[in-house]
VOROPA-807878 format. One record per residue (C-alpha): x, y, z. Coordinates in steps of 0.05 Angstrom, whole numbers, padded with zeros to 5 digits, always signed. Layout:
residues N
XYZ;...
END
This chain:
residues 822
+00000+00000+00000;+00062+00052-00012;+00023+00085-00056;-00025+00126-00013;+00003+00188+00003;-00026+00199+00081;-00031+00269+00063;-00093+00243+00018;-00123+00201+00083;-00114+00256+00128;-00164+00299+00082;-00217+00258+00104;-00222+00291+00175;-00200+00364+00145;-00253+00412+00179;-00288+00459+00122;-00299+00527+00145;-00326+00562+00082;-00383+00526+00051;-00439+00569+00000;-00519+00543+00002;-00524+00480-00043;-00604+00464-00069;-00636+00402-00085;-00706+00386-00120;-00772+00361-00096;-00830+00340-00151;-00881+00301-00162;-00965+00306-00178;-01015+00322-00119;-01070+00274-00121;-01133+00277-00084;-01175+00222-00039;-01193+00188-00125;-01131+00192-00152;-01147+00259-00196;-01090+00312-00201;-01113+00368-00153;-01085+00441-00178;-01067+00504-00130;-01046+00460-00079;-00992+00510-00034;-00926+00468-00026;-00881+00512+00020;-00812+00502+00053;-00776+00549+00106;-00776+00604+00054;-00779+00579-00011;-00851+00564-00040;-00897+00532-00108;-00961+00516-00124;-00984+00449-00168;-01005+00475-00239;-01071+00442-00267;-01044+00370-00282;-01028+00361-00212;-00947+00377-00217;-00907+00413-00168;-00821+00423-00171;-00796+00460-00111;-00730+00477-00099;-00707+00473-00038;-00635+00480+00019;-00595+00418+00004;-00557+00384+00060;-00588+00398+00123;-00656+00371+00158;-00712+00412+00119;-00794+00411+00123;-00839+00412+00068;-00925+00421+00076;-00976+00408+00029;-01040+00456+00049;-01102+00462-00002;-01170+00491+00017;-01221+00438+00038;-01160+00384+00050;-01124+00375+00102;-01048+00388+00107;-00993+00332+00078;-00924+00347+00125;-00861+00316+00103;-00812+00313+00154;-00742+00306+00171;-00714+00311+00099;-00653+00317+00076;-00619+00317+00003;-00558+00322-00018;-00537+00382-00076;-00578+00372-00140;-00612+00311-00120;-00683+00308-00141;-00736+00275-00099;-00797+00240-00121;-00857+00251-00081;-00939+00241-00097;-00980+00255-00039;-01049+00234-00035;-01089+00299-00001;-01153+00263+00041;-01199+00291+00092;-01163+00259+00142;-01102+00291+00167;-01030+00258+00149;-00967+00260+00187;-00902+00226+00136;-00853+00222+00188;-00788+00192+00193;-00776+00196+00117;-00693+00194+00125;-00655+00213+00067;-00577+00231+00083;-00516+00243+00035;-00515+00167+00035;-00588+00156+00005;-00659+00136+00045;-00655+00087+00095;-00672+00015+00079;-00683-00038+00131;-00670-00091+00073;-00605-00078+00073;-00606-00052+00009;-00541+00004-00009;-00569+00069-00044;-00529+00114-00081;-00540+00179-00111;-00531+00198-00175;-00486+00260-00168;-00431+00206-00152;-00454+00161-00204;-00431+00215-00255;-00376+00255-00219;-00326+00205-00194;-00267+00190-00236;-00251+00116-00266;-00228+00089-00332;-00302+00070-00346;-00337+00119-00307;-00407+00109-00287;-00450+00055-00236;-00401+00006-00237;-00347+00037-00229;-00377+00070-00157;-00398-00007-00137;-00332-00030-00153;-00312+00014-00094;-00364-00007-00042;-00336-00075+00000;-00356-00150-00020;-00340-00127-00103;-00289-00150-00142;-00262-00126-00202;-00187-00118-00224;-00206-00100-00287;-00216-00025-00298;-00228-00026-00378;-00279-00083-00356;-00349-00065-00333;-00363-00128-00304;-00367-00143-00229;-00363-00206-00186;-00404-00201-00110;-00378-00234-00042;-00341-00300-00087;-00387-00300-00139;-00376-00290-00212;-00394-00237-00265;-00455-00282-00294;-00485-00284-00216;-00511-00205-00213;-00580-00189-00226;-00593-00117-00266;-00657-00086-00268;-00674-00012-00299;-00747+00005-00280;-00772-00066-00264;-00736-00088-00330;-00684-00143-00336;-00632-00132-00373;-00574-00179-00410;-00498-00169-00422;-00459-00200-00496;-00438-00273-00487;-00378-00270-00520;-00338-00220-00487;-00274-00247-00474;-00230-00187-00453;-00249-00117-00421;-00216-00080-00480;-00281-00105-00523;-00329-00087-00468;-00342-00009-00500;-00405+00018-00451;-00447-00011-00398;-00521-00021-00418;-00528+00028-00361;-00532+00096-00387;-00505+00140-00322;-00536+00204-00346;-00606+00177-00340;-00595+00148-00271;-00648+00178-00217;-00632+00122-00168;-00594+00058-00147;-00602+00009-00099;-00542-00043-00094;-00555-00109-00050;-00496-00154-00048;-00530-00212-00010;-00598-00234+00021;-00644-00203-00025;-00717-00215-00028;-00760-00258-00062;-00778-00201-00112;-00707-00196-00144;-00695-00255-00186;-00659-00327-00183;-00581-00316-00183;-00531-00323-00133;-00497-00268-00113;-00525-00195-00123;-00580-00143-00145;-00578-00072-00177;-00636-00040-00188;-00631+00025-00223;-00691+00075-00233;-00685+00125-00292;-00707+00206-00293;-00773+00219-00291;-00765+00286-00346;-00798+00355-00307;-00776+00395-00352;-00732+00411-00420;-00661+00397-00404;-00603+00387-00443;-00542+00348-00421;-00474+00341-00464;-00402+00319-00447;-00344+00303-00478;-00275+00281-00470;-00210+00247-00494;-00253+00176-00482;-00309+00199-00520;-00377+00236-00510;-00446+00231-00487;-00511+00273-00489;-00577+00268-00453;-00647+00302-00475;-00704+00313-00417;-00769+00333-00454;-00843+00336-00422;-00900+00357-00461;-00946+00417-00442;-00997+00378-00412;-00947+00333-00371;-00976+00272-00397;-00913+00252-00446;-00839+00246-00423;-00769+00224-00451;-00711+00218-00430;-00653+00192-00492;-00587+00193-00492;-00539+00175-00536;-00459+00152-00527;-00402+00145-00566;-00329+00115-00531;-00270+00096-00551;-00215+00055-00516;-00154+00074-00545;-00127+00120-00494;-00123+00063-00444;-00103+00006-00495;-00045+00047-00525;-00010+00052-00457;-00011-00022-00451;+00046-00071-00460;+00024-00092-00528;+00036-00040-00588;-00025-00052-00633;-00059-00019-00692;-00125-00009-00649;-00193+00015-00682;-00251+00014-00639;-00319+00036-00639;-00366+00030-00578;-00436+00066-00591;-00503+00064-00561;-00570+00097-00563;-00619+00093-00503;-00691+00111-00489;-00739+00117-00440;-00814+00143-00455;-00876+00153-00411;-00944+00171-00429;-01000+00180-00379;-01065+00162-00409;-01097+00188-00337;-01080+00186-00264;-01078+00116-00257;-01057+00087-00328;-00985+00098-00349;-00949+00066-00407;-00868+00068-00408;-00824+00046-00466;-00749+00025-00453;-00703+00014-00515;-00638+00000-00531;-00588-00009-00597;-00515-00020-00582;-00463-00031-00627;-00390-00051-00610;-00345-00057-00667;-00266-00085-00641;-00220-00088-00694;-00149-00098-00666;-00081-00109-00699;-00025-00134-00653;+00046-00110-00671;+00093-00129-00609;+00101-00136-00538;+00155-00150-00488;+00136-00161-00412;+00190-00174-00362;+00168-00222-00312;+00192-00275-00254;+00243-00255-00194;+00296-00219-00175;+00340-00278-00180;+00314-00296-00237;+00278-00256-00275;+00249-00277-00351;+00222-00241-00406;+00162-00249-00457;+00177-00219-00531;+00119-00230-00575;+00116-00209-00656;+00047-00208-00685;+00015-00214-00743;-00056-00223-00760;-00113-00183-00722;-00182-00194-00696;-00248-00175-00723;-00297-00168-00666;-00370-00144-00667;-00423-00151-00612;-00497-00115-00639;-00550-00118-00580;-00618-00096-00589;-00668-00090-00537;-00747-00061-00532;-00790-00065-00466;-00855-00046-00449;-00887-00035-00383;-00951-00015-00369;-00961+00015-00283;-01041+00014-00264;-01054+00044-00206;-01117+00019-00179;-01112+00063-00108;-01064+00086-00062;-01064+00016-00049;-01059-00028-00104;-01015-00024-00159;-01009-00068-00217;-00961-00071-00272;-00949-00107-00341;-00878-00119-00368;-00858-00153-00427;-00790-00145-00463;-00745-00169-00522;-00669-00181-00523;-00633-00197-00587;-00561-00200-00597;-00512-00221-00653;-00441-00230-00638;-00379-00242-00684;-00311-00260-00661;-00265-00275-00719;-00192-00271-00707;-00120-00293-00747;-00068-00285-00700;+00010-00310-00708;+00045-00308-00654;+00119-00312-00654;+00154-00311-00581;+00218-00324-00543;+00217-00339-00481;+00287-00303-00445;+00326-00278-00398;+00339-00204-00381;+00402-00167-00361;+00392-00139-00281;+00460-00108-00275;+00440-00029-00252;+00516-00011-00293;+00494-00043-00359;+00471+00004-00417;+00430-00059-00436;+00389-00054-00371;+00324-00098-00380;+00340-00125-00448;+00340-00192-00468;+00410-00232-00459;+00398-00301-00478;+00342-00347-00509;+00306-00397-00460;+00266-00422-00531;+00234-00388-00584;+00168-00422-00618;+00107-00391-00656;+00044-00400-00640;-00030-00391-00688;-00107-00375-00654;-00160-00388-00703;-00231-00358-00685;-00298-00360-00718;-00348-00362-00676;-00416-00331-00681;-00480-00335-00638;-00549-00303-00645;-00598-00299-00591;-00667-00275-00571;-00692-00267-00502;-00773-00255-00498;-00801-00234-00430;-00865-00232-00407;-00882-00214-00331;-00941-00186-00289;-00919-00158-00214;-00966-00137-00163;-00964-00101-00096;-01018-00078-00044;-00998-00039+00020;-01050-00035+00079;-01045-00023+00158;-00970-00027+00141;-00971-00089+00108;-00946-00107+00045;-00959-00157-00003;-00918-00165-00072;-00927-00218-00122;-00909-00235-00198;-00913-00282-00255;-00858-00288-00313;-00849-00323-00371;-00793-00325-00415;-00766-00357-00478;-00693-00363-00505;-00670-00385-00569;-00600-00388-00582;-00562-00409-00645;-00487-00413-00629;-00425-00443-00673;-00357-00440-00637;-00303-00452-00680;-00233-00444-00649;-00157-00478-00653;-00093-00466-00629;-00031-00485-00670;+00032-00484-00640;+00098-00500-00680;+00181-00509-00666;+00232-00511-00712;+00183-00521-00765;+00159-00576-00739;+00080-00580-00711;+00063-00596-00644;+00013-00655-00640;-00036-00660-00579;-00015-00700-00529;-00062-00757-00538;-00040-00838-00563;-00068-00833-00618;-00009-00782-00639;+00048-00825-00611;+00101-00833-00661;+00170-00846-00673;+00191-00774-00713;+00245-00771-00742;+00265-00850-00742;+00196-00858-00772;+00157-00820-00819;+00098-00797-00793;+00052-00768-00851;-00015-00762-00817;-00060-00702-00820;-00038-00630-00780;-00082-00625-00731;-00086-00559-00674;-00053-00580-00613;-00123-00558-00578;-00184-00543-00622;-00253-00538-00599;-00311-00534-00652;-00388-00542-00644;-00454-00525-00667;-00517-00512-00615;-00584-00504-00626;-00613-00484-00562;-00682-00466-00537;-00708-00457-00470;-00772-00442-00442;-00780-00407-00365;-00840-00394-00320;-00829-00369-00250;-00860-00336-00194;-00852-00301-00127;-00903-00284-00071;-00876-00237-00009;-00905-00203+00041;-00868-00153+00088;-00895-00113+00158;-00873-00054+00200;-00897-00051+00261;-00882-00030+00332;-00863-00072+00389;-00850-00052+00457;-00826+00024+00439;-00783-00019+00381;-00792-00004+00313;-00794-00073+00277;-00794-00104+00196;-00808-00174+00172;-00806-00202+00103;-00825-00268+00083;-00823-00294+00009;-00814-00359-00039;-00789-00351-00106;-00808-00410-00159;-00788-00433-00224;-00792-00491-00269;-00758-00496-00346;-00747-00535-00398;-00683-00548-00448;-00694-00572-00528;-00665-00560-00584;-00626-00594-00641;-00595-00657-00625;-00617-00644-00549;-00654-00695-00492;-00711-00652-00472;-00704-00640-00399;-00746-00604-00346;-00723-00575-00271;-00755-00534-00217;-00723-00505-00156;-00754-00471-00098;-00726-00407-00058;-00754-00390+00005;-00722-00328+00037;-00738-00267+00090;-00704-00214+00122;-00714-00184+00191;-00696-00114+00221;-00704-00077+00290;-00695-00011+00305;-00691+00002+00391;-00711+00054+00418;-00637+00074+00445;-00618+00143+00444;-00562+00121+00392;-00591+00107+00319;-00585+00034+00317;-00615-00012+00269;-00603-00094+00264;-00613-00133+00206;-00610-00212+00193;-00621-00242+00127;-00630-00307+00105;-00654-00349+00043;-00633-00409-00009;-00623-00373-00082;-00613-00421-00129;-00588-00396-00205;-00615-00441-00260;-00565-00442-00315;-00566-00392-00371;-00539-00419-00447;-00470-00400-00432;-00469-00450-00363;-00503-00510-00399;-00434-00519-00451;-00371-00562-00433;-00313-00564-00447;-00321-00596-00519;-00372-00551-00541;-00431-00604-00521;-00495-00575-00491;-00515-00612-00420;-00584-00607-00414;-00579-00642-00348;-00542-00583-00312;-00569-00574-00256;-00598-00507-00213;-00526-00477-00171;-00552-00470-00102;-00527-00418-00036;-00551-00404+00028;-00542-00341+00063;-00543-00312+00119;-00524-00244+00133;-00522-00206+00194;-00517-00137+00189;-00508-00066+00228;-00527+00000+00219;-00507+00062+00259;-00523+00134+00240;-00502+00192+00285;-00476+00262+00276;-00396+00290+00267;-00382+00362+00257;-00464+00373+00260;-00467+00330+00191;-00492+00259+00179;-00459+00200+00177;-00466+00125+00175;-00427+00067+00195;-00449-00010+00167;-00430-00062+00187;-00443-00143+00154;-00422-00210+00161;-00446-00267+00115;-00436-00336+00101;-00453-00375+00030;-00458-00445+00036;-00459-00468-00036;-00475-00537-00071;-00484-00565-00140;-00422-00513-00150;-00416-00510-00233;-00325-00496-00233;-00306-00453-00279;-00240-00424-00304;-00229-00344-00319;-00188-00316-00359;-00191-00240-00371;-00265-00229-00369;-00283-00305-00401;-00317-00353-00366;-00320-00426-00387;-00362-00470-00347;-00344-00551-00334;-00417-00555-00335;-00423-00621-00289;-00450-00586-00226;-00393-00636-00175;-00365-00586-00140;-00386-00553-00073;-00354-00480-00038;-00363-00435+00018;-00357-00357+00025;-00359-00317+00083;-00334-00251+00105;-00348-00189+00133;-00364-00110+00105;-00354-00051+00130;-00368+00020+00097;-00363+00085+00140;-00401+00145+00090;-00424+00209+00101;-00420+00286+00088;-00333+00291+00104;-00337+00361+00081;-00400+00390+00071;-00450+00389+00010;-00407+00324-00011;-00405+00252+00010;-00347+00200+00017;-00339+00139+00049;-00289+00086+00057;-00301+00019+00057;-00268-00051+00082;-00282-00116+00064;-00253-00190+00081;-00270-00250+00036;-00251-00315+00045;-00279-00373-00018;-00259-00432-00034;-00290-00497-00078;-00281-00576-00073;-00282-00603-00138;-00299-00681-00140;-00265-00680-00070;-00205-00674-00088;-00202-00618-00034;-00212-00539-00018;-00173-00499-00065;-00186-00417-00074;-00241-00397-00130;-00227-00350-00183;-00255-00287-00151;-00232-00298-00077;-00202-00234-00063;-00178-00239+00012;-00177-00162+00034;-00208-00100+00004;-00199-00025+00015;-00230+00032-00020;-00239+00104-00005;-00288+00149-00050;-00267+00224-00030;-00303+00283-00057;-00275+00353-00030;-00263+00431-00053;-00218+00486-00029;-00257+00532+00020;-00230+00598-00013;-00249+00571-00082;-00318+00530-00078;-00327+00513-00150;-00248+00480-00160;-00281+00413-00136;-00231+00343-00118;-00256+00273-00133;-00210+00218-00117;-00222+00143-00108;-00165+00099-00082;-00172+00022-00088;-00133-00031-00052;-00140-00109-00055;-00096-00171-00042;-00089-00222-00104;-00126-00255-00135;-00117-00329-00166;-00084-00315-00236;-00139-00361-00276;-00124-00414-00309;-00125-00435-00387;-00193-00456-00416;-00214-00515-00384;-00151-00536-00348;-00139-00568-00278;-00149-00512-00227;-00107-00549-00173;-00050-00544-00219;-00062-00469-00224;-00057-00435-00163;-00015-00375-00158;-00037-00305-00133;-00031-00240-00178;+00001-00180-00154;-00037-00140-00097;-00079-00089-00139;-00062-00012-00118;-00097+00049-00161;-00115+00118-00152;-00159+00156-00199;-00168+00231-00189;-00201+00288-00214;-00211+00357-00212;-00264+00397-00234;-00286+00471-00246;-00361+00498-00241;-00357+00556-00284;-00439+00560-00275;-00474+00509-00225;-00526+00512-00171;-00490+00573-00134;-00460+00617-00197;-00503+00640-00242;-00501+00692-00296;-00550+00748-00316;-00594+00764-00368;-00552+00790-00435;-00496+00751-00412;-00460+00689-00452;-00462+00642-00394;-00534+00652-00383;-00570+00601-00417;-00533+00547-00386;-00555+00509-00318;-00487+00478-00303;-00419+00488-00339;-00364+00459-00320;-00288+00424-00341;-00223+00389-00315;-00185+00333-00328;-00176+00268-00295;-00115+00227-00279;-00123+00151-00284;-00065+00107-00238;-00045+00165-00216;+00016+00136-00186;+00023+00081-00242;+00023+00020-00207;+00035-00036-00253;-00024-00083-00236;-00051-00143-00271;-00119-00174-00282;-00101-00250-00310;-00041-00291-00348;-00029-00302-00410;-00007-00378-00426;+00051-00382-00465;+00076-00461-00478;+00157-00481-00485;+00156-00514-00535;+00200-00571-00515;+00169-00594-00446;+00098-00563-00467;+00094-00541-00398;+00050-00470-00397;+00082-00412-00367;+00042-00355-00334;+00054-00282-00362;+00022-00230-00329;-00029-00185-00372;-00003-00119-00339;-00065-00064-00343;-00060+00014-00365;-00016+00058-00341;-00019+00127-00320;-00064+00168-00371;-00088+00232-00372;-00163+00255-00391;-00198+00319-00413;-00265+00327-00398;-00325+00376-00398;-00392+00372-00383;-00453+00423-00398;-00525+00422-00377;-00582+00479-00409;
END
């Protein structure tokens, strides 16, 4: 950990002095006692002040940052109080009060710099530092990446594994919708953007264990992200060295038709060029997103949620020398290229959901959704490499050049694979709240049809001679004997699937709050179900069905410290997707079985008051007890399943995150997490998994000089022990066992608000028309720490043993960046 500065830890207790009024937004439609929009209604705060327009729709600005009220008063109603508020600067809060005859008290609605209080345990996080903090692929994941129980070592990857999972165990939702990654990623580099447009984000809620029944059937985590809800024209744009983005927020006079679109273009190259490899690299990551309402009344409203992406990965490797090994003996890698790979991953998705609201009770909702994707991965390369050693002595001009030959060989990948598949969804979901009860409940059905043909072979040659797989039937007697048979790739893997599978599942919950002996306590019980069936070409028709009961349980004492006490516990069970059904030869198992984990999770919660500002300390422990374990090996990003369900693993741990307003009208929070997972594969024994990362640090620090307010500071620092280095496709993972590298980074940035909440410009002037302007630049590894993500497998050619090169990540790079707002 040498590279944190402690000057950068100490700024975590620096006292602000100087800090200028930040504002947030509160908005929403006034109904009355049946559901009707109710005009003129008075909404007041302290002294800021609106009145709903004929539709029903308020937006009130109001003081960010500090404990605020906010009444609802209309003649012949009685008053709606909202109490003990609190939003952080530019946040805007939803809200849709129902005015009765009746008087209503909302009390103890909680939301602090580090989101609205959740007894499921569920993490939320605001948007502002969604978009603001710094990271080679900025946006949601890159924030999660820095709460405790994630791992990713990967920073041009957006993909995330949760508490020992892997990447293919996370649920994603956007607005009740599902949504699907590209199969055939095998590397971060081809990644290009996260289906998750930042820019559109309203909310997320991250659980990374002992979710309810609602949330789907995989293993390991949920994040549920809600979009904008548009109140007014707004314009978003940035743009920098990576790329650029823009956002449009329309609403139509009458408030009954929204949209929210954006639209992204990125491209990799900064980061790839300061890699080890020199390449001729041409890249082209786009994407265009919407999200439409109309509201046919009150209680009828249609949304629409679509998609096109487009990732086009053309690369041309040139060379690449990494120096590897020990001090006392250290080795290098030179590698001369030809060839190049011709990558392109097209995903198309259109949802519909429809949200009745019956009451203020009863809400119903119909969802249905289509996912198509088409991916390409053709690829020529030649690889010609030497295996060395270096020259260490500090005197030599030849200082880390190569002084002798260990072996030299070459060594041809052949790709041509290509897949195609649709993903139809069709769900109903339910909920009813009465007396502080609440029941939820849904119906899905879903059909997948995928058409895959995997073509790939490795060649590897000496001397001109070709290496011949290890197998009897290649035995010969060369050069005594002529041996004239057919060449043949020393590993080659080709396949053709048909596959289609049809889903139906369903989940019943119900949850309470009540009170208990001055206590405030939660309940939620639930069972999750789901039966399918696999057919297809050539495939044994075969049906399963799994079960998931689960709940979650949460007291609050009255103690005159803010305590609250959570314990979770469930079986989640993750039937397998397309990509978890194929072996090692290519050959579709039908028979793979449901992977199945307990938790339990036990879990703290402490809020209290520093410097008169909000913070919050929690606190978790978990164990995973996991069965009919389906071992995998990872390289890069690629996972390739053994698909026999006969291994079993454990994973337990413990989380803690410490977040709150550090300096005011900001939040940080740092975050520690232990992890302990390991996997028994046909008994053979408890070796580590993939993902377990033993010990995690990360510290998310937003700050601003008191003199200068709008020169802001955002700086993430990330710290975790290795990791397994993978293993190659399909091997023995007792053979491969060693650690990476501890992982060290620092990203920083700093920013200036030329116009923002707290500068604005007058009539006549330039700056006027825009609602936030500002620019800076970012600095990735700031203190380039060399770390690595996986090995490349290079074979010697003359004991065909496989030698483990590390696949060193980006450097230090610099990043321009500016973002406007009208």
């Amino acid at each position: 950990m040498k590279c944190f500065n402690p000057l950068l830890i100490l700024l975590l207790i620096w006292p602000v002095l100087l800090v200028q009024a930040q504002t947030a937004s509160i908005t929403g439609i006034v109904l009355d006692e049946d559901n009707n929009p109710l005009p003129n209604v008075n909404i007041t705060s302290e002294n800021s002040g609106t009145f709903s327009d004929a539709d029903g729709f308020y937006l009130l600005e109001v003081r960010a940052d500090s404990e605020i009220t906010v009444t609802f008063t209309h003649l012949g109603h009685k008053d709606v109080v909202l109490e003990k508020l609190i939003l952080t600067t530019n946040e805007t809060y939803a809200f849709n009060p129902v005015m009765k005859t009746d008087a209503i008290q909302v009390d103890g609605v909680v939301v602090t710099p580090t989101g609205e209080r959740s007894v499921e345990g569920i993490v939320t996080l605001t948007p502002e530092i969604v978009q603001k903090i710094p990271g080679a692929n900025a946006g949601v994941e890159n924030v999660l990446k820095l709460l405790p129980g994630v791992f990713s070592n990967n920073e041009l990857s957006t993909q995330y594994a949760v508490r020992g999972g892997n990447y293919d165990e996370n649920l994603v939702y956007i607005n009740d919708i599902e949504v699907y990654r590209p199969f055939l990623v095998r590397s971060g580099q081809q990644e290009g953007l996260s289906f998750v447009n930042s820019s559109m984000v309203q909310g997320l809620k991250f659980s990374s264990g002992g979710f309810q029944s609602q949330y789907g059937d995989k293993l390991s985590s949920v994040l549920d992200i809600t979009y904008k809800t548009p109140t007014r024209f707004e314009l978003q744009a940035e743009g920098s060295l990576l790329g650029a983005g823009a956002t449009l927020e329309t609403i139509s006079k009458s408030k009954n038709f929204s949209s929210l679109s954006g639209v992204r273009y990125r491209d990799n190259s900064l980061f790839v060029n300061s890699q080890q490899t020199t390449t001729n690299f041409n890249p082209a990551f786009a994407d265009l997103q919407s999200y439409l309402t109309y509201r046919f009344s009150s209680k009828v409203h249609l949304n629409f949620l679509g998609n096109f992406s487009i990732n086009n990965y053309r690369n041309r490797p040139l060379t690449r020398q990494t120096n590897f090994g020990t001090i006392t003996d250290p080795q290098a890698l030179l590698v001369f290229y030809e060839g190049q790979e011709k990558n392109t991953y097209t995903t198309t998705m259109g949802a519909l959901k429809a949200d009745y609201f019956v009451n203020d009770e009863l809400n119903l909702k119909l969802i249905s959704s289509l996912y198509h994707t088409r991916e390409e991965e053709y690829s020529d390369i030649i690889a010609q490499y030497e295996l060395a050693e270096i020259e260490t002595n500090l005197g030599s001009e030849n200082l880390g050049e190569v002084t002798s030959s260990r072996g030299v060989g070459s060594q041809f990948n052949r790709a041509r694979n290509d897949l195609d598949a649709l993903i139809l969804n069709i769900a109903h979901k339910g909920q009813q709240a009465r007396n502080g009860s609440v029941w939820k409940w849904g119906v899905k059905y879903t059909y997948e049809d995928i058409r895959d043909q995997i073509r790939e072979s490795e060649f590897i040659d000496s001397a001109g001679f070709s290496i011949r797989p290890p197998r009897s039937e290649f035995v010969n007697n060369q050069p005594e004997e002529a041996f004239d048979a057919p060449i043949v790739p020393f590993e080659g893997l080709s396949a053709r699937n048909f596959v289609r599978t049809n889903r139906y599942s369903a989940y019943l919950q119900f949850s309470k709050q009540l009170e208990w002996q001055r206590a405030d306590l939660y309940y939620n019980l639930g069972i999750r179900a789901q039966h399918w069936t696999v057919n297809g070409e050539g495939i044994t028709r075969t049906s399963h069905s799994i079960f998931s009961p689960r709940g979650q349980f949460a007291i609050k004492p009255d103690w005159k410290k803010d305590m609250l006490f959570r314990f979770a516990a469930g079986w989640y069970q993750q039937p397998p997707f397309y990509r978890e059904l194929r072996d090692a030869t290519g050959t579709v198992q039908p028979g793979v079985k449901a992977q199945r984990s307990i938790h339990f999770v036990l879990g703290n919660e402490y809020s209290f008051e520093l410097w008169n500002r909000p913070f919050k300390l929690v606190s978790e422990g978990y164990y995973k007890k996991l069965s009919n374990v389906n071992a995998y090996t990872l390289e890069d990003v690629r996972i390739r399943y053994r698909a026999d369900n006969n291994a079993k693993a454990f994973a337990y741990g413990f989380d803690l995150r410490l977040n709150g307003a550090f300096v005011p009208g900001t939040e940080s929070w740092i975050s520690l997490g232990f992890l302990r997972t390991e996997e028994n594969i046909e008994d053979r024994g408890y070796i580590s998994r993939p993902t377990d990362q033993r010990l995690k640090l990360g510290i998310l620090f937003q700050d601003y000089i008191p003199t200068i307010p709008n020169l802001r500071m955002y700086l993430n620092l990330q710290y975790s022990t290795g990791v397994p280095g993978g293993s190659p496709s399909y091997a023995d993972p007792y053979i491969f066992q060693n650690r990476l590298r501890d992982y060290r980074r620092a990203d920083l940035g700093i920013s200036h608000i030329f116009v923002g909440a707290n500068k604005k410009y007058p009539k006549g002037h330039w700056l006027h028309g825009f609602k936030e302007l500002n620019a800076g630049f970012e600095i990735f590894n700031m203190f380039n720490n060399q770390n690595s993500i996986t090995n490349t497998w290079v074979r010697d050619v003359d004991s065909k043993q496989q030698f483990a090169i590390p696949n060193f990540m980006t450097s230090r790079v610099l990043n321009l960046k500016i973002q406007v707002r009208l």
